[in-house]
N, C-alpha and C positions, 0 to 999 in steps of 0.2 A: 504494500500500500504506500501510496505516496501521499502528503499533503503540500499543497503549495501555492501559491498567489501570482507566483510566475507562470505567463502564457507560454513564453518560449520553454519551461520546462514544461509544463504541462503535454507541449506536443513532442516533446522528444522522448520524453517515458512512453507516450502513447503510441510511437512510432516504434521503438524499442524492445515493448509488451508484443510486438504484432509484425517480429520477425523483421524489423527493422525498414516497414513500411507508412508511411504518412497516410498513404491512400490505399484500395485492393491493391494487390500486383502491380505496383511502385516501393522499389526499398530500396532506399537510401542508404540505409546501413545495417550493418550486421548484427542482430537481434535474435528476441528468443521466444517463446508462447510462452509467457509468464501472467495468464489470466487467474482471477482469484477465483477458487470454486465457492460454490452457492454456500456451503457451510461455514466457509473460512469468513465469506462477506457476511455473513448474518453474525458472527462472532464480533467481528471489527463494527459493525453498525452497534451495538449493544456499548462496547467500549469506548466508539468514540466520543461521545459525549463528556465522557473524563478526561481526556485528553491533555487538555489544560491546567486541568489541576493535578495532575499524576506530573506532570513537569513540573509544576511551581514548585510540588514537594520535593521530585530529584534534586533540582535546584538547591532548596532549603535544606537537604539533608548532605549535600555537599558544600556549602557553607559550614557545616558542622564536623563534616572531614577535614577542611581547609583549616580551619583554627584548632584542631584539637593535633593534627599532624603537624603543627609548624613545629613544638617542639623537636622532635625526629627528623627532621633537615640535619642536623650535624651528624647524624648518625645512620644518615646514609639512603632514607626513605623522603623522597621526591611527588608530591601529586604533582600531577603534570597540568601546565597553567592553564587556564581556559582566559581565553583570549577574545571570545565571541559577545562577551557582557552576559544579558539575559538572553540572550538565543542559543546556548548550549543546553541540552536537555538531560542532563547526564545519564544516557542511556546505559554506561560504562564509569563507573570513579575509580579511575589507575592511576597507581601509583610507579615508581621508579625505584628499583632497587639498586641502587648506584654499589660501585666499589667499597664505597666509604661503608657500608652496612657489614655490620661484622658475621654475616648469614647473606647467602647468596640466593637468589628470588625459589630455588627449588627448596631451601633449607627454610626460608621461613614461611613458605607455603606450607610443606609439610609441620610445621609446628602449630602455627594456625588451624587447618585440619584437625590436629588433635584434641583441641582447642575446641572443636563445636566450629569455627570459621569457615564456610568455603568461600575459596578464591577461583577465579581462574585466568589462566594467561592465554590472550588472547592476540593471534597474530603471529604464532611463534617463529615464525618461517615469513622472512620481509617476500613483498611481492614481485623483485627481481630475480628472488632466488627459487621461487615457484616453478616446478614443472610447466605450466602452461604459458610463461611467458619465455625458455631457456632459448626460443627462436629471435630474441630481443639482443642478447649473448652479453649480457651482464654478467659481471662473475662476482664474487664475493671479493669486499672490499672497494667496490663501484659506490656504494651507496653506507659508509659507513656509521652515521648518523640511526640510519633506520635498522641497521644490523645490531650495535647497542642497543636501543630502545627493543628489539623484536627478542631479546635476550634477560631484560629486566623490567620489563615491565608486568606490575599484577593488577585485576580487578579485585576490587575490594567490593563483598554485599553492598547492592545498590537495586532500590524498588520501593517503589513508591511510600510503602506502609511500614518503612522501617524506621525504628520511633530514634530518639537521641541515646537515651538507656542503651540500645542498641549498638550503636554507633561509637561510643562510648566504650563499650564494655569489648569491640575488633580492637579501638584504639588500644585500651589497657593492655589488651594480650598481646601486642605489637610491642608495646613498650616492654612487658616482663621476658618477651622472651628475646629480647635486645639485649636488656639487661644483665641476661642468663647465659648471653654466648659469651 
């Protein structure tokens, strides 16, 4: 599903959806049959109405990651900036397991884990280095920016209904088990 106020996206998704045709049997470009089934849209009808507010609160709930994580900046755990103001939705709240961290992002996933935490990394493989683009002939080290980040970065629990207590209580086990390597 898309949402969007833009006409010229609106017609490029739709050109996209439909095999990379604007019109029948005109394609412009290289696309997919990406139509939503009846169940899927009757699901999304139902949800969108929240919409809005299930953002306001990622939002709100990643404010509460931002300040309680500033601490653990010297110690090696990075959210990564958001830069967008309010038009970041935080679908995703990642953080950065830099060097400085005395646990490496699998080391203190798995602790977290134990913990009651789930994390996950997502992206782990940057997308020069993907099978489907290896016809492109980037090789590692091309892009080393997104090679780091595709190597330390973790999702921290992020959704709508997760209260501050919550939020709170990933930070503290971040912190004890920092404390603990």
């Amino acid at each position: 599903m898309l949402v969007t106020r833009e006409g010229v996206v609106e017609q490029t998704m739709r050109s996209l959806r439909n095999y990379g045709a604007p019109r029948k049997y005109y394609h412009t470009d290289y696309g997919t049959n990406s139509r939503l089934d009846t169940i899927q849209a009757a699901v999304l009808n139902v949800k969108l109405p929240h919409l809005a507010q299930w953002n306001r609160d990622r939002h709100q709930i990643a404010q509460i990651y931002d300040a309680l994580l500033e601490p653990l900046r010297p110690h090696g755990i990075l959210p990564l900036e958001n830069h967008s103001d309010q038009g970041h939705v935080y679908h995703l709240y990642v953080v950065q397991v830099t060097d400085q961290c005395p646990l490496d992002r699998a080391a203190l996933q798995s602790h977290l884990q134990q913990r009651g935490v789930q994390t996950g990394v997502h992206y782990p493989i940057p997308c020069h280095l993907q099978p489907a683009f290896q016809y492109l002939g980037y090789q590692l080290g091309d892009f080393p920016n997104a090679e780091v980040l595709s190597a330390q970065v973790l999702s921290l629990p992020m959704y709508p209904g997760l209260t501050e207590a919550q939020v709170k209580f990933i930070v503290s086990a971040i912190e004890a088990i920092i404390a603990s390597a």
